[in-house]
C-alpha positions as CSV (number, residue, x, y, z in Angstrom):
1,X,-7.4,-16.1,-17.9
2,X,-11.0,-17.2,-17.4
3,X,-14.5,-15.8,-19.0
4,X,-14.6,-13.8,-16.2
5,X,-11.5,-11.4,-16.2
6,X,-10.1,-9.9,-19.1
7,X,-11.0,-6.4,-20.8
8,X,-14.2,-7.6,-22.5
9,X,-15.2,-8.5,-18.1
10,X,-14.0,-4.9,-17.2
11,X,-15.8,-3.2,-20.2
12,X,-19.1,-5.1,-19.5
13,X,-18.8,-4.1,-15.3
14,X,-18.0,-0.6,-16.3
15,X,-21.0,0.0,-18.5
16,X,-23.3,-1.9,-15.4
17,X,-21.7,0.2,-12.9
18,X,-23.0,3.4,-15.2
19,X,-25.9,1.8,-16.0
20,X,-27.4,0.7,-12.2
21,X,-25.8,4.2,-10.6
22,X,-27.5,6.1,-13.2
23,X,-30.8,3.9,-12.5
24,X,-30.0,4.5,-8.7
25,X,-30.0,8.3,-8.8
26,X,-32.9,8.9,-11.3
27,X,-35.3,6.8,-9.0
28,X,-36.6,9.8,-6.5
29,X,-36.8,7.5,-3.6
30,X,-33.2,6.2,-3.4
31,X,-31.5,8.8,-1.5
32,X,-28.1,8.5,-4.5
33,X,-27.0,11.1,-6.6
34,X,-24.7,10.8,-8.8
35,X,-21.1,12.0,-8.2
36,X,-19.6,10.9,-11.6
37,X,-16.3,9.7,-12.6
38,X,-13.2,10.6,-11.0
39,X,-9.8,9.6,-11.8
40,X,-11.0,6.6,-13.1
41,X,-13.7,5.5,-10.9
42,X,-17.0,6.1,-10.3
43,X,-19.0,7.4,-7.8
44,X,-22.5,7.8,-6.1
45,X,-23.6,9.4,-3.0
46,X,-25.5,7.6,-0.2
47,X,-27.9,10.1,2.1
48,X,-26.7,9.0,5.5
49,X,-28.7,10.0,9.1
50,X,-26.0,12.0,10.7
51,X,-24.3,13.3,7.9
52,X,-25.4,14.6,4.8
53,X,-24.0,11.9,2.3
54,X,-21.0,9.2,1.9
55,X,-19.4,9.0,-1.1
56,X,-19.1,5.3,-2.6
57,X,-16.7,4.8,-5.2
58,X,-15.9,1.8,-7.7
59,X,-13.2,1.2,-9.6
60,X,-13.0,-1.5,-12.5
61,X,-9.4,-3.2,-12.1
62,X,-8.5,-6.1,-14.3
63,X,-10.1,-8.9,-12.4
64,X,-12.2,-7.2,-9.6
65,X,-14.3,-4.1,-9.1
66,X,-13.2,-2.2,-6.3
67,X,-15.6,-0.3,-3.5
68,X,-14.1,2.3,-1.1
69,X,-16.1,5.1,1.0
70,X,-14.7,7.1,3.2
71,X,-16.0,6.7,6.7
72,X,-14.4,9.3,9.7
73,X,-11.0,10.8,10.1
74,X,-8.1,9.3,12.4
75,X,-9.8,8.8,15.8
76,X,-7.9,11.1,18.6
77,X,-5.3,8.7,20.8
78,X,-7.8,7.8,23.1
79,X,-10.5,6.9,21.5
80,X,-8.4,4.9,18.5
81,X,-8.3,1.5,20.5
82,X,-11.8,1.4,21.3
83,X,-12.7,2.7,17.7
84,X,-10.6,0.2,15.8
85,X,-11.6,-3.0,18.0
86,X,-15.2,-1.7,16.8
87,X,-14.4,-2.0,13.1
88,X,-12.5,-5.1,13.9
89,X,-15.8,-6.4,15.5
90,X,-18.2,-5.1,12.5
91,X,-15.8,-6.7,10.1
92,X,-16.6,-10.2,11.6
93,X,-20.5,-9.2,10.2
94,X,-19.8,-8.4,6.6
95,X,-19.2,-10.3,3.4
96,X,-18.5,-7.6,1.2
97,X,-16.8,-4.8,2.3
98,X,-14.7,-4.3,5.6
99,X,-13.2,-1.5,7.4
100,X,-10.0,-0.3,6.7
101,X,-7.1,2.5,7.3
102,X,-5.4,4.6,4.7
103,X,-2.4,6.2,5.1
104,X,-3.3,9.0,7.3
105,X,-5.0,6.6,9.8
106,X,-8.6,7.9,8.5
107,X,-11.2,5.2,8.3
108,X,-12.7,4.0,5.2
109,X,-14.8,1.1,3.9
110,X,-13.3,-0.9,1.1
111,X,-14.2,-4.1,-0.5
112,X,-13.3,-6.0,-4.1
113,X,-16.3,-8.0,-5.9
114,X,-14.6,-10.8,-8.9
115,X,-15.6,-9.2,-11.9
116,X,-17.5,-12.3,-12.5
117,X,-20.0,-11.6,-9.7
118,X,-20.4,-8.2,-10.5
119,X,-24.5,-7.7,-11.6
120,X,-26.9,-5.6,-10.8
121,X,-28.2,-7.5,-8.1
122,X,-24.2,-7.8,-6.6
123,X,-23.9,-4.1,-6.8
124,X,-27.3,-3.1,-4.6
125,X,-26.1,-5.7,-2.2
126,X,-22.6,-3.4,-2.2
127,X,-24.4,-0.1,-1.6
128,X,-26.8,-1.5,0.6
129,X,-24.0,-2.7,2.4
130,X,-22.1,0.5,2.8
131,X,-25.4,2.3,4.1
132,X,-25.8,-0.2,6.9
133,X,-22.2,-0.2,7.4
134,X,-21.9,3.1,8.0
135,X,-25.0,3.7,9.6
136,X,-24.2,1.6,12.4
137,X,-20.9,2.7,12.9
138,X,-21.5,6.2,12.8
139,X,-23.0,7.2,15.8
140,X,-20.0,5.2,18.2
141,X,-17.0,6.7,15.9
142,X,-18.4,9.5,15.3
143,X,-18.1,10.1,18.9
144,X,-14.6,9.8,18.8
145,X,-14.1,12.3,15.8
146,X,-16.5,15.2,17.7
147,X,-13.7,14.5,20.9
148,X,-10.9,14.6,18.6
149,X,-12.6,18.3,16.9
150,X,-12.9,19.2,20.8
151,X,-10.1,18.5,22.2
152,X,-7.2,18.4,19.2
């Protein structure tokens, strides 16, 4: 096991996660308030134009810190194809965090940062990342989703 991972890694990661989401959502200018810890991870929420926030959670494992945010539900049948090859695309443009499925088919936004990276200059590169991500991919899925609502 190296410096990096171990449970003094995951203790020191936790307590920066706290420390720079607690920073993030006392600065009035940030558009993040705090969420707070559920079933073991953390979470803030990003203001996002056309919706009213994303939720971005971490989670401290044993050797990375986790980053998920849920992005749109299933796309409808025939918008899916279109919709996926567009997070396929996006996922060619990021270093940190990807799109992604979960079980139900709903999209989300996940990523893992090696403990070892994790600072507080690593973790406003993660949030920054979700914003754009989801910024930019919002207005062409969300398409999709306001179909699916209309036509079920």
């Amino acid at each position: 096991m190296s410096g990096s991972e171990g449970p003094g890694a995951q203790d020191r990661a936790r307590r920066l996660v706290e420390e720079v989401t607690a920073r993030w959502a006392a600065s009035p200018g940030s558009g993040v308030v705090w969420t707070g810890d559920h079933e073991g991870r953390h979470g803030v929420r990003l203001h996002q134009v056309g919706r009213d926030f994303t939720t971005v959670w971490f989670r401290v494992g044993e050797r990375t810190l986790a980053v998920e945010a849920y992005v749109l539900p299933a796309p409808p049948p025939g918008r899916r194809e279109e919709a996926f090859r567009q997070c396929l695309a996006r996922n060619l443009s990021s270093r940190r965090l990807h799109f992604a499925l979960d079980r139900h088919g709903d999209l989300l936004l996940v990523g893992r940062v090696p403990l070892g990276e994790v600072d507080e200059g690593e973790l406003e590169l993660v949030l920054g990342e979700a914003h754009e991500a989801i910024a930019l991919a919002l207005p062409a899925l969300g398409r999709a989703s306001r179909e699916r609502e209309k036509n079920p």
